[in-house]
GUVEX-909952 format. One record per residue: residue in three letters; x, y, z of N, C-alpha, C in turn. Coordinates in steps of 0.02 Angstrom, whole numbers, plus 50000, padded with zeros to 5 digits. Layout:
! GUVEX-909952
ALAXYZXYZXYZ;...
This chain:
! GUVEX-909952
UNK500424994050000500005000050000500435006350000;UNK501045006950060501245011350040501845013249982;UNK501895007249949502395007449882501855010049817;UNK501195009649818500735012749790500695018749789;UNK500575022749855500605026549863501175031649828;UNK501775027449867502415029949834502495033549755;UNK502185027549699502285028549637501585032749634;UNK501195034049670500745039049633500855044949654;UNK501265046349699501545053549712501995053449657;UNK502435049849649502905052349586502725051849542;UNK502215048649503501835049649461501575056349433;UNK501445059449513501075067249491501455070949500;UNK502215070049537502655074349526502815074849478;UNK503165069449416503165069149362502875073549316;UNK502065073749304501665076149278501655082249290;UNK502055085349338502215092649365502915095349346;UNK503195092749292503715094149274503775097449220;UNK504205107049231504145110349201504455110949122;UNK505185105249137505575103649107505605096649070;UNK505135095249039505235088948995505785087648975;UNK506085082048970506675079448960506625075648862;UNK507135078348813507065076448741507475069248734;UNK507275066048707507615060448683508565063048646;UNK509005060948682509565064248623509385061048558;UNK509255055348532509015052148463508595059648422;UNK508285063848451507825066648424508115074948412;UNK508695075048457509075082748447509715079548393;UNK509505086248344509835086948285510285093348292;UNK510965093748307511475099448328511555100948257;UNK511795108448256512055111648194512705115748232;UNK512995117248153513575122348178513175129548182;UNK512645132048138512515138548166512435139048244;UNK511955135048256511665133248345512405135348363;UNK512735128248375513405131048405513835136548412;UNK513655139148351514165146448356513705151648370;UNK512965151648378512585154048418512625155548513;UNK512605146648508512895143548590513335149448625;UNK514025148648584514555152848592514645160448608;UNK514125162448554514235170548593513575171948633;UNK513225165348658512845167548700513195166848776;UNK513555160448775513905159748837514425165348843;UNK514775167348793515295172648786514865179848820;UNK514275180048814513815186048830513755186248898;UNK513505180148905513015180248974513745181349023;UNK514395177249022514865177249066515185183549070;UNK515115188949022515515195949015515145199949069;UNK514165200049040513785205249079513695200649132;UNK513755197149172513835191149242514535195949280;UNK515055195349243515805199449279515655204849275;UNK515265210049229515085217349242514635216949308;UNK514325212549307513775215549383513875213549412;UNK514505208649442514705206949483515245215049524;UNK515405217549470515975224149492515115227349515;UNK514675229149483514065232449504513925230549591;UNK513995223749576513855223849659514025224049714;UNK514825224149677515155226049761515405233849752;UNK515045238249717515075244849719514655246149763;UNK514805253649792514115256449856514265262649830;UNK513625266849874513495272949858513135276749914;UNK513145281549932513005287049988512415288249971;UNK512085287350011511345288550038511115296550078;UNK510935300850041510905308750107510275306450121;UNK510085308050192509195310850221509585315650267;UNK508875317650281508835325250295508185323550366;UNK508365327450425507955327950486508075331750526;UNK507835334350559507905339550600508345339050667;UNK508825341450672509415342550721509025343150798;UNK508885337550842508495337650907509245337050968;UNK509675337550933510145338750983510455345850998;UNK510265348751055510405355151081510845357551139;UNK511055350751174511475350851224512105350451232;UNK512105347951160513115344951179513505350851148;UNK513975349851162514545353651128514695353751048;UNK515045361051044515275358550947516075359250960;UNK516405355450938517075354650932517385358950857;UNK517635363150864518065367250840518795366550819;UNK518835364450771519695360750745520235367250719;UNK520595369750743520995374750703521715375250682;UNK521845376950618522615374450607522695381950593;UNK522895387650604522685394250556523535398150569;UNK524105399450511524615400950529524285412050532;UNK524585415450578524635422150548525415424050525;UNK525505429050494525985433950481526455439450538;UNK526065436550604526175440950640526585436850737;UNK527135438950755527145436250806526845435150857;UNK526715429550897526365427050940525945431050995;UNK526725436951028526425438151076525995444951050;UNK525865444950989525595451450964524705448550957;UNK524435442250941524025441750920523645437150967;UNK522865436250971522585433451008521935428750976;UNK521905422650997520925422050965520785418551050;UNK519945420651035519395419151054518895415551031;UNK518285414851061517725412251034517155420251083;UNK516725422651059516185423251071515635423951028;UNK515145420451084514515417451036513895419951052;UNK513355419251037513055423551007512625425751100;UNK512665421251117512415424851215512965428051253;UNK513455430351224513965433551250514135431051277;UNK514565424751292514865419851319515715419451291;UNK516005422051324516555420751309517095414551308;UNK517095410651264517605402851273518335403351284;UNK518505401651345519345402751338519675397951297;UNK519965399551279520715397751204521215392651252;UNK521035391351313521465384751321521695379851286;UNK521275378451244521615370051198521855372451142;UNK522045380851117522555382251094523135384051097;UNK523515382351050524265382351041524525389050991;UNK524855391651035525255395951007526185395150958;UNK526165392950918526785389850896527375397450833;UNK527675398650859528105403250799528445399550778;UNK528345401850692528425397250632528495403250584;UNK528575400850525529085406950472528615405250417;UNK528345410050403527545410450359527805407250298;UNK528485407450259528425404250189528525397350193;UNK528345396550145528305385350157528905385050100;UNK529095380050160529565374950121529435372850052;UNK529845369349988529755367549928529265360849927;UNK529305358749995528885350349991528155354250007;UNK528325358050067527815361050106527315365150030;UNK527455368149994527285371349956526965367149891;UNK527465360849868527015356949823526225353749858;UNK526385352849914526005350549943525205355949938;UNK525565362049968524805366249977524395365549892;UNK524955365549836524725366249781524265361949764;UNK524535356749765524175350849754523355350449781;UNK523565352949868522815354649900522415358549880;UNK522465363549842522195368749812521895365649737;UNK522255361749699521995357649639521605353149652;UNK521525350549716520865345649712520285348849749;UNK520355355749812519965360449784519375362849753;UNK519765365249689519825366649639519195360049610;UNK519305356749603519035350949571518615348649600;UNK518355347649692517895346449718517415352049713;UNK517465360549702516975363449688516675364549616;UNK517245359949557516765357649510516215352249482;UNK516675345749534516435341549524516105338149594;UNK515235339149596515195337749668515125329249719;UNK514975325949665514985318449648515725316549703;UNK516215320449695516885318249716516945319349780;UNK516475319949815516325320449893516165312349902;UNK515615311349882515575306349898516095298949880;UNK516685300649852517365296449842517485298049921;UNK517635303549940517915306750005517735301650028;UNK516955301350046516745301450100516715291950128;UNK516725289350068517015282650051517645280750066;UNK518475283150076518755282350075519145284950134;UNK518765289250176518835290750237519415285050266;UNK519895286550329520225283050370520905279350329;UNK520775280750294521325276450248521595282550169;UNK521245286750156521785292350123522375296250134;UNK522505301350106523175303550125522835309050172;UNK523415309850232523365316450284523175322350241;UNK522705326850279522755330050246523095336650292;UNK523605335650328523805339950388524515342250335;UNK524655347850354525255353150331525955347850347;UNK526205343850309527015340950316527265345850352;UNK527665342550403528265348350408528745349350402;UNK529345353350403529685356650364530265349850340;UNK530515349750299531095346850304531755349450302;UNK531795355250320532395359350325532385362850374;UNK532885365250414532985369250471532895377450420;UNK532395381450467532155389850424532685392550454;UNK533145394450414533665401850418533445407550434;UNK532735409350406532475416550408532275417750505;UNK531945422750517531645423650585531045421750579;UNK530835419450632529985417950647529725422050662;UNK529345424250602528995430950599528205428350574;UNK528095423550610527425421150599527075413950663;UNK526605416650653526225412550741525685406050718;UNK525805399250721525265397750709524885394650749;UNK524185394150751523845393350786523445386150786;UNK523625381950842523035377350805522865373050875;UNK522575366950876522315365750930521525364250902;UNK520955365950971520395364850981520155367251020;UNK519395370751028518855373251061518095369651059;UNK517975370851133517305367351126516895372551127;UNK516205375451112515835379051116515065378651121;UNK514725381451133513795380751126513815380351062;UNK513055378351059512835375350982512355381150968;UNK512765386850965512235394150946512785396850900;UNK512425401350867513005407450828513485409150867;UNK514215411550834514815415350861515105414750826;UNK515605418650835516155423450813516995422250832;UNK517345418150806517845415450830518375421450786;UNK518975423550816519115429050789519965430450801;UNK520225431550760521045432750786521255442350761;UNK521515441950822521625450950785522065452150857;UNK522245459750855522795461950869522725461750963;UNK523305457050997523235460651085522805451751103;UNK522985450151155522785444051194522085448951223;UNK521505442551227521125443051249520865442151314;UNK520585446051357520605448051436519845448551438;UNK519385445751502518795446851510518465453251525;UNK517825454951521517765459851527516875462051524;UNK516645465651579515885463551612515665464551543;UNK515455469851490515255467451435515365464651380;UNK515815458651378515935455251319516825453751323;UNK517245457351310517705454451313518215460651265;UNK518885458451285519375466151242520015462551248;UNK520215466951195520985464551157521405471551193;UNK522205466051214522435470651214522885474951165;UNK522765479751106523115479951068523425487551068;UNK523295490851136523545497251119524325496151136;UNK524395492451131525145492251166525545488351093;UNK525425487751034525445485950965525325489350923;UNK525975492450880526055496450841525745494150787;UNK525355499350745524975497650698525525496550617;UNK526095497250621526585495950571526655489250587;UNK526405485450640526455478550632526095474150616;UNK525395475850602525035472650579525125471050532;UNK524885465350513525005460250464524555454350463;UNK523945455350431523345446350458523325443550381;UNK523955442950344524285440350300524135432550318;UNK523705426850331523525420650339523455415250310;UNK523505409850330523565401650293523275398550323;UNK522515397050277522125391350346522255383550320;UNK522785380050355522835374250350522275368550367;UNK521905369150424521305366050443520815369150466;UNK520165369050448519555373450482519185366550481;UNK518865364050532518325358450544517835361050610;UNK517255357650582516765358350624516665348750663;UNK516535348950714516495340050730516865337850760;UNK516815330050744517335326050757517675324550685;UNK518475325950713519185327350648518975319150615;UNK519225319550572518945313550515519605314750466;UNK520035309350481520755309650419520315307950343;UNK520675311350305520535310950230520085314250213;UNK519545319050254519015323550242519325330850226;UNK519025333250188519335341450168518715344750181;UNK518925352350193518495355250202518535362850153;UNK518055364050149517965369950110518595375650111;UNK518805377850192519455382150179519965380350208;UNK520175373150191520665369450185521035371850140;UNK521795374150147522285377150103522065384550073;UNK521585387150108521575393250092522175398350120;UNK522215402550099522965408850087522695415150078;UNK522795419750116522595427950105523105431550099;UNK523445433150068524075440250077523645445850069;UNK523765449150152523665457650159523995462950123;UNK523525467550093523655472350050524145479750087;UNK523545478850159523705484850203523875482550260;UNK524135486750294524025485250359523545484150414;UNK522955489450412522325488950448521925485550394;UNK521855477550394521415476050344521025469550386;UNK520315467750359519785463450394519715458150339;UNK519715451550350519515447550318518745444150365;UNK518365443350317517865441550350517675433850317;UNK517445428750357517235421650347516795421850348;UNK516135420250320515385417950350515185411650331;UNK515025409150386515245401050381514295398750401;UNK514175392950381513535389650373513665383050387;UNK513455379150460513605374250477512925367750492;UNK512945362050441512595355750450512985352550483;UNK512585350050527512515342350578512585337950550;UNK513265332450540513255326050475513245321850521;UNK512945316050481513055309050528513495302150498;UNK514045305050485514205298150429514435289150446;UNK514045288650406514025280550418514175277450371;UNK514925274650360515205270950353515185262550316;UNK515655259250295515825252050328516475253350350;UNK516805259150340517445258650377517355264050452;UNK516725267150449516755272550512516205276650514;UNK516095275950579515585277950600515665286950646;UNK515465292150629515605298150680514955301750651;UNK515165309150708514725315250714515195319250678;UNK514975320050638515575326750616514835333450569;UNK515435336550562514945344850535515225345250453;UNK514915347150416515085350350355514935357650360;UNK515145361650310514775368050296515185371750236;UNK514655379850220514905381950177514955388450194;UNK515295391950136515585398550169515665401250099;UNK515725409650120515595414450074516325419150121;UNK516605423050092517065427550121516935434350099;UNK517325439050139517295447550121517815447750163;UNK518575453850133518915457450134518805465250113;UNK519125467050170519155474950160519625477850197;UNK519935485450187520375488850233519925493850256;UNK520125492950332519875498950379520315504650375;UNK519675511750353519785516550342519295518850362;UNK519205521650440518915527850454518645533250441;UNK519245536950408519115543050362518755542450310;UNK518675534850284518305536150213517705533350231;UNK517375529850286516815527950302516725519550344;UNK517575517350308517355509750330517795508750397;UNK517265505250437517585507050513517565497150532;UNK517775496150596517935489550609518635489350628;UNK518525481350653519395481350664519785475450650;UNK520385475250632520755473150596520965467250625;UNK520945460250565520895453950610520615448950554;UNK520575443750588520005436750544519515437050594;UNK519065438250544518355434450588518135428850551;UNK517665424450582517375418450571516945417450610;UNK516385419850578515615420250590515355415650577;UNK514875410150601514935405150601514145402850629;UNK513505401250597512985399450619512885390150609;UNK512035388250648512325380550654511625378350619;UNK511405376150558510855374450544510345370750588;UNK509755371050566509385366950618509205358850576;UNK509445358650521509295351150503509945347550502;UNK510045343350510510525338250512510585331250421;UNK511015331450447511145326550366511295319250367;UNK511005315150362511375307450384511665303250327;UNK512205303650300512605300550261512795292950265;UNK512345289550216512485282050253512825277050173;UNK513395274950188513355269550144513145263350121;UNK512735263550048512185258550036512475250949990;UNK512425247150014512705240749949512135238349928;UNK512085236649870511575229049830511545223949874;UNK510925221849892510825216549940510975211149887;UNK511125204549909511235198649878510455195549836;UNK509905197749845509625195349829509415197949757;UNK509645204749756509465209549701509955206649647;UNK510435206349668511065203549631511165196549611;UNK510655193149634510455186149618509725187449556;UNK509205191949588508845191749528509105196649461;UNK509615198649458509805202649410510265199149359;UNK510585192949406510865186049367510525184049339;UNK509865181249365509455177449330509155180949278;UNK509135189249269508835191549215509245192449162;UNK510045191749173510425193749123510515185649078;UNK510445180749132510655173649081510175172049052;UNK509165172549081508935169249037508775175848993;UNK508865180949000508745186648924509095184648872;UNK509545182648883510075182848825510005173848804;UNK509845169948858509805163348829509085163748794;UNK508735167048815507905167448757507935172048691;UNK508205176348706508445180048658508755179148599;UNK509415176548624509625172448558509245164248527;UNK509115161948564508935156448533508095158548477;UNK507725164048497507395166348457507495168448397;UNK508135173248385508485176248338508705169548303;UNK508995166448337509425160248289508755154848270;UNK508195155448284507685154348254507145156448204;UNK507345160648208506955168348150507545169648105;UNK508195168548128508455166148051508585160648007;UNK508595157048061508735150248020507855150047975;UNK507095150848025506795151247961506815156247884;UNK507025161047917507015165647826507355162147808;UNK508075159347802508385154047764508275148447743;UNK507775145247783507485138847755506815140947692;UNK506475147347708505905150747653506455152647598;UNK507045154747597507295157547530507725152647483;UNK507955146247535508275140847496507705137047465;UNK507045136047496506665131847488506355134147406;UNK506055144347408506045145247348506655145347281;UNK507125143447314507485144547256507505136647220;UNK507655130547268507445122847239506725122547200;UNK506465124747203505725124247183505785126247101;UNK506125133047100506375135647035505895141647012;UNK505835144647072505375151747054505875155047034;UNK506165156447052506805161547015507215158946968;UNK507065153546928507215151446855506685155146811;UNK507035156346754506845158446694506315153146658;UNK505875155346648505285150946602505465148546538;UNK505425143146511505745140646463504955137046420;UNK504865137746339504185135046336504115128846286;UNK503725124346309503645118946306502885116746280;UNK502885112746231502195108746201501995103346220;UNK501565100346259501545095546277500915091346240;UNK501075084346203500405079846153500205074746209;UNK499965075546227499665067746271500095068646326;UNK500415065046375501025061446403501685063746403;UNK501865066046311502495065446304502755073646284;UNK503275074946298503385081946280503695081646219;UNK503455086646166503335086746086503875091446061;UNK504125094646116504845099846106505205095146034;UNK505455093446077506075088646019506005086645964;UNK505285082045942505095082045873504835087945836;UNK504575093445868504585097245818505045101945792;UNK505865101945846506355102245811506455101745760;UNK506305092845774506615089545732506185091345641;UNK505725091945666505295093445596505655098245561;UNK505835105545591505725111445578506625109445541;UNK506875105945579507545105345554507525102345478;UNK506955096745467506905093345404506525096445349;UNK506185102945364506025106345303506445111745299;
């Protein structure tokens, strides 16, 4: 009973079979087929290795949500050389509640404003890709891919002992600050507290020394991220005058980037600049220095890296082998028939010339009446 059973399940499995199986006695191979065969397998295995590179490619994902974090700190990255000696110049932070940030986690370093020949290919170079990330915007997201493992993008240093004097201060380090507008700022005289807001001491600094002649090696908002550039990365100002203002206005998003090689909080932003010389007498008043004005958007950006799931990449196999295996075997069937319709009319003898003929009974009469026509 149950060996009955047995064969009548396979019975109807059988009968459920999508794939009938041909007698080989009954398959008749050709060489067209075959050389059909050929550049179909030659096909399917080329676009198979193309989407295979397709699938282990990824690509950056932006969304966009609203920044609900208001408590923590923003970390402030600064590499910024001046023109001017140390004990002449000062930065701060104040922000927009009149809060003054002390400059503790900066460094005051005297250093000799012209760069070295390495030092100098180097900035160039930084300036040409630049150059090339504000044409081409696509090339962020290489960045942002390749994070942790690119080249530094920090100022080499020197490889030569400087002969000249250190007639230049640079500044770099880190500040933490509120997550409100401010004004981070370098200009003439160390900065001293003060019940409304805060003051430089610069009367004691001859104005023949000014000089905010500057090199911003690093400006970041976040957490520092090797191989990330930022907008005034390798920027350079040479002062015209002496009393002169460069102004930054800086525009700061909340990023969230996510990785397969790394995960952080970091900031992007963008910026617009204005230079001018203070002149009193002619109307333009202010005072002489870098500012970097600096607001914090309220939406945030989440940067995530996306791959082809395996399954997509499995049905995209299956669409590339049987397209091309249905495909051609159609084609190599729609020609082989027009070829069998144009050999077939030509055996038949439609495209022979008509030739004319008498026919008596049975027998065709051509020949004897040759023969007649020949005997009279």
């Amino acid at each position: 009973m149950r060996r009955l059973n047995k064969k009548k399940a396979l019975n109807f499995v059988k009968e459920l079979d999508a794939f009938p199986k041909v007698p080989e006695s009954y398959v008749e191979t050709t060489a067209s087929g075959g050389t059909v065969s050929v550049l179909a397998f030659t096909a399917m295995a080329l676009l198979a290795f193309l989407e295979f590179f397709v699938y282990r490619d990824t690509w950056m994902n932006y969304e966009y949500e609203v920044d609900k974090d208001f408590t923590s700190k923003l970390r402030i990255n600064i590499d910024i050389t001046v023109a001017m000696r140390c004990q002449f110049v000062g930065a701060d932070v104040l922000d927009l509640a009149e809060t003054m940030v002390a400059s503790d986690g900066l460094q005051y370093e005297p250093v000799v404003f012209e760069l070295s020949p390495q030092q100098r290919l180097w900035h160039r170079t930084l300036l040409l890709i630049q150059n090339r990330l504000r044409e081409e915007h696509s090339l962020q997201d290489v960045l942002f891919k390749n994070v942790m493992k690119g080249a530094p993008t920090a100022l080499p240093p020197r490889e030569d002992d400087p002969t000249q004097p250190l007639n230049a201060c640079r500044i770099h380090g880190y500040l933490y600050v509120n997550k409100v507008a401010g004004n981070f700022h370098i200009t003439v005289g160390k900065a001293i507290p003060h019940p409304r807001g805060h003051a430089h001491l610069a009367a004691l600094v001859s104005h023949e020394t000014y000089n905010f002649s500057h090199r911003i090696d690093h400006l970041s908002f976040g957490e520092e991220i090797p191989g990330i550039l930022n907008p005034l990365d390798g920027t350079e100002k040479v002062s015209a005058d002496h009393n002169q203002m460069f102004q930054y206005f800086i525009t700061i998003v909340p990023t969230k980037l996510q990785t397969y090689k790394v995960s952080a909080d970091t900031h992007q932003y963008s910026v617009t600049e204005r230079e001018r010389v203070i002149n009193h007498a002619a109307g333009s008043h202010g005072v002489s220095g870098i500012f970097m004005k600096y607001d914090i958007s309220s939406l945030m950006v989440k940067v995530t890296e996306q791959h082809m799931p395996l399954w997509q990449f499995l049905v995209r196999l299956c669409g590339i082998i049987g397209g091309i295996f249905s495909t051609t075997g159609m084609l190599h069937s729609l020609v082989g028939f027009c070829v069998d319709v144009v050999c077939c009319r030509f055996k038949l003898g439609v495209y022979k010339p008509k030739s004319m003929s008498v026919f008596d009974g049975h027998v065709n009469s051509l020949t004897p009446l040759l023969s007649e026509n020949a005997e009279h």
